[in-house]
C-alpha positions, -999 to +999 in steps of 0.1 A: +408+175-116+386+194-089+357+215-100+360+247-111+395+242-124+408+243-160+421+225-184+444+231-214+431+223-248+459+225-275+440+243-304+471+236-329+505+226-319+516+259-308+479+277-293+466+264-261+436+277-243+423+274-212+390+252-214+365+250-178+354+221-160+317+224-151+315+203-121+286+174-121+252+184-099+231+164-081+193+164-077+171+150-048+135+145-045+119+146-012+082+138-005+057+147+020+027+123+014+005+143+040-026+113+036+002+087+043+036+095+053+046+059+046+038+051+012+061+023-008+063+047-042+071+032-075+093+050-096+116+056-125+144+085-136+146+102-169+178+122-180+177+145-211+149+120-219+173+086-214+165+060-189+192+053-169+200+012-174+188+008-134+150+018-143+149-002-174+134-033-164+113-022-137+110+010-110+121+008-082+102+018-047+111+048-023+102+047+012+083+084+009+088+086+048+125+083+056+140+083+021+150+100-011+155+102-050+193+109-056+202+111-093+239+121-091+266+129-119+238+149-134+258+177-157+249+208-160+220+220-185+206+183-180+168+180-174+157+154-149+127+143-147+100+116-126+077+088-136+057+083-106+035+055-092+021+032-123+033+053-149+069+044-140+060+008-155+081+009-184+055+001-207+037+033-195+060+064-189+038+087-203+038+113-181+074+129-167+067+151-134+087+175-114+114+181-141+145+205-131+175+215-151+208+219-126+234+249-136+251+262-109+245+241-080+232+210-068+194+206-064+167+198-039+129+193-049+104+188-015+069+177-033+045+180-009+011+164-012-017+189-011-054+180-001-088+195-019-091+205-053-063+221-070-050+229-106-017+232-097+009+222-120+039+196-112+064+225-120+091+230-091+097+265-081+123+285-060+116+284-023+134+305+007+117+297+037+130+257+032+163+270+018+188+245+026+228+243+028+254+213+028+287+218+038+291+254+030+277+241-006+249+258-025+223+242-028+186+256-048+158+247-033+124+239-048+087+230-040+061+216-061+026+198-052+012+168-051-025+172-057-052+146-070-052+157-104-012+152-106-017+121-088-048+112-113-020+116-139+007+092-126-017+066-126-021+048-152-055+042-169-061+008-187-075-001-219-094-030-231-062-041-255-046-046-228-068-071-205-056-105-224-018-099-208-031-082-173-055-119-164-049-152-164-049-173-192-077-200-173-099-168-163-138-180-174-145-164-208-175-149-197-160-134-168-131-121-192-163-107-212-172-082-182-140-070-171-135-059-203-168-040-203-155-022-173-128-003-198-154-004-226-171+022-201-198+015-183-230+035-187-240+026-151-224+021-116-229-019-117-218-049-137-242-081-141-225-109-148-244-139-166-226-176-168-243-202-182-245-235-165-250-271-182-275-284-161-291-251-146-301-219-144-273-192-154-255-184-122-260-142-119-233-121-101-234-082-097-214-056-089-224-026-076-195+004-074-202+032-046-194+062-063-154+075-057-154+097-026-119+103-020-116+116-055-144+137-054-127+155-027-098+157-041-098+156-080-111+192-097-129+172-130-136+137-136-158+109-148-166+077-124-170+053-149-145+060-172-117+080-152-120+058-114-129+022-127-105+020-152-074+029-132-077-003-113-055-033-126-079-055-147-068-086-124-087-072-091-120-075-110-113-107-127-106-122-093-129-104-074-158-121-102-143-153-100-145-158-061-176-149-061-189-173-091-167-200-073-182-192-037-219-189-050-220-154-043-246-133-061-236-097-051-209-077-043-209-041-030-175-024-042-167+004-018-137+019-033-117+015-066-086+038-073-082+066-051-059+097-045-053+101-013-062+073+015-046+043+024-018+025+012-001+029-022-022+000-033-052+019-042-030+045-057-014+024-079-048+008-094-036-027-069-063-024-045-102-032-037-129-027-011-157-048-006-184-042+022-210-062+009-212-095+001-251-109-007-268-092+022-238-095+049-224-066+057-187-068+066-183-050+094-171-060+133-162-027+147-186-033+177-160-058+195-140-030+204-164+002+201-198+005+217-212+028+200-205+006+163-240-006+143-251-034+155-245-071+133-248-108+138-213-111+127-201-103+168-223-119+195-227-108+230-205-139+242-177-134+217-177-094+231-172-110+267-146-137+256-127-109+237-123-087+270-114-117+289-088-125+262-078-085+266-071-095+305-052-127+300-030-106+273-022-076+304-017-103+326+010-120+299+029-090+294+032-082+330+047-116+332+070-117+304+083-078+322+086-098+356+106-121+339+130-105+319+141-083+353+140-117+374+165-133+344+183-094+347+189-101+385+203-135+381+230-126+356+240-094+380+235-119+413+264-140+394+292-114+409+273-114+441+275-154+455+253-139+487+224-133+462+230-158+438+206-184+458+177-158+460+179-147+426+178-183+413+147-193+436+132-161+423+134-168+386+120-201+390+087-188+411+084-160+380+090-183+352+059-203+371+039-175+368+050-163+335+042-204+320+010-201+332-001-164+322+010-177+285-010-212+287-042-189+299-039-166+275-037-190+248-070-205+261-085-176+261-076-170+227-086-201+215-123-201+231-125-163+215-117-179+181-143-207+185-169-179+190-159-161+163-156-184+138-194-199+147-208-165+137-185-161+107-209-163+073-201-194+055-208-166+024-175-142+038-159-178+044-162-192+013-156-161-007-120-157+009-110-188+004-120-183-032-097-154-037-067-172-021-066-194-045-060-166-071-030-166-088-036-128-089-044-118-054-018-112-024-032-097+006-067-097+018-072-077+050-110-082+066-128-078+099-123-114+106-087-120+091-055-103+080-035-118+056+000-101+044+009-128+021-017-154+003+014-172-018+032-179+012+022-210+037+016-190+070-018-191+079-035-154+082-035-139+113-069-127+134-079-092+131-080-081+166-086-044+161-058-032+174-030-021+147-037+008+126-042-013+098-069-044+117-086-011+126-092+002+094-100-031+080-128-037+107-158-025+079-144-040+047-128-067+027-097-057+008-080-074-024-047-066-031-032-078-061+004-080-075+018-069-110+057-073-103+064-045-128+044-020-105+052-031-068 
């Protein structure tokens, strides 16, 4: 039976009345993340306050860029509603966002994410000027924000109860002992850590936290220490201590925690830190490929000039590899033509000459831009990363030196050649991601 029809309801065996069939809606979320149109968001549905079966176990992620939230079948008078980002782990779900109650017609929510400091609430309202139509179907449109505090909100702040099931078991006690502090509440923006050693002096490491700048441009009221530090997963700190205990580090500088509105949804979720300071090495390399960058011994003048010969031998590769995909493009079309088969063939070979040797010199370039590199690499920055890959925790670490998309797997990290949005950004930092399966 078709919406808007009726059916008969027999009343008594000789009444009948006519009984109408309120056709199911659907809802759709859109988002406009304006910091980062490509974000991987977690999250979860709620329908007249049930969970469908789907979102049960874990959310699931929406490409904010090219995708959207469908909840069909939704009937009429039904109130749907978000979890969003860490709060749609279903141990947290504490805070529904963007709710909407369909009657008449199907519905579309665009949240937009709004920059500054705003007390906007989460609460969709009518818009005309992105009025939409499907079909010759009605459909109500709505906006709603997406400011720092809302975004504040859908990410989830830990306790200290909860730090036993967040580490690993075999973290140190001691070091278990300071992340907790951290969601004790600190009463300062640093974190000495003191382990005692059997045949030595205790071994001293300290964190020091640069205060939350993205937040404070974006987030009308909070507290630092209590509100920032504690929305990051207790697992980043535990390794980020333990590296550095293992690689005899004695300080690390902590650039950013949680944040609203940068980067990745690492941060967002509480998945992600910064470090730009490790002992007195500051990790930055931006002056291979900018001129005007600060000065540091972590790029020498030769490894600038081997890095621009490596940028020629790369040109000179590409122009090969474009010679020789229309060379191989002739020969197949010369195959109809038997008059310019033979100079087609004696033309591919001279190109693929070329082309072998623009690869082999480019890969020798390469490889004497790596042995520079690597000589003025600290064995501190060395030692430290391969202290956090061995973290059971820890799945990404992005650096000036290295990018690495996947520790667990067995492919060796790639160089960071400043180039891609993301080497570039990681050109003045170190970055820990880690993984909690029921977030990301």
């Amino acid at each position: 039976m078709k919406s808007g029809q009726t059916a008969q309801t027999q009343l008594n065996k000789d009444t009948f009345t006519d009984v109408p069939v309120k056709a199911k809606r659907k809802v759709t979320y859109r988002f406009n993340i304006v910091s980062h149109p490509k974000l991987n968001l977690p999250y979860a549905v709620t329908v007249n306050g049930r969970i469908p079966d789907i979102y049960k176990g874990k959310p699931r992620k929406l490409d904010t860029e090219s995708g959207f939230i469908v909840i069909e079948n939704v009937s009429p008078g039904e109130k749907v509603s978000l979890y969003l980002n860490s709060d749609s782990y279903p141990n947290y779900r504490n805070h529904p966002v963007y709710s909407v109650t369909p009657t008449d017609s199907d519905v579309l929510v665009i949240v937009t994410e709004k920059k500054g400091k705003h007390t906007d609430t989460d609460t969709p309202i009518k818009s005309i000027e992105n009025a939409v139509s499907e079909k010759n179907k009605k459909i109500e449109t709505l906006v709603a924000p997406l400011t720092g505090d809302i975004w504040m909100r859908l990410s989830h702040k830990y306790t200290v109860l909860e730090i036993e099931n967040l580490i690993p078991a075999d973290t140190n006690p001691s070091v278990k002992l300071a992340v907790k502090s951290i969601y004790d509440g600190l009463s300062q923006p640093n974190l000495k850590i003191s382990i005692a050693a059997p045949n030595s002096a205790p071994q001293l490491v300290t964190l020091y936290f640069n205060d939350a700048d993205n937040a404070r441009k974006n987030i009308t009221s909070f507290d630092f220490l209590t509100d920032i530090l504690t929305r990051v997963h207790p697992a980043a700190y535990a390794a980020a201590i333990q590296a550095a205990l293992e690689a005899g580090i004695a300080v690390l500088r902590i650039t950013s925690t949680w944040r609203p509105m940068e980067g990745s949804i690492a941060h967002r979720a509480g998945l992600g830190l910064d470090v730009n300071v490790i002992n007195d090495i500051r990790l930055n390399r931006q002056e291979l490929t900018k001129s005007k960058a600060i000065d540091t011994a972590n790029v020498s003048q030769s490894e600038k000039e081997l890095f621009v010969k490596l940028t020629e031998k790369k040109t000179a590769r590409d122009i090969a590899a474009q010679k020789l995909a229309q060379a191989q493009s002739e020969l197949r079309n010369a195959k109809s033509n038997p008059g310019l088969l033979i100079s087609a063939k004696q033309n591919l070979q001279g190109v693929e000459q070329v082309h072998k040797i623009a690869v082999d010199e480019q890969k020798k370039a390469e490889i004497a831009w790596g042995l520079e590199r690597d000589m003025n690499e600290p064995d501190d920055i060395r030692r430290f990363r391969s202290a956090l890959i061995k973290s059971q925790s820890v799945t990404q670490i992005y650096d000036p030196w290295f990018m690495d998309d996947n520790t667990r797997d067995n492919v060796d990290p790639s160089a960071n050649f400043q180039k891609t949005k993301n080497e570039i950004t990681h050109a003045h930092h170190l970055h820990i991601t880690v993984r909690d399966a029921r977030i990301l």
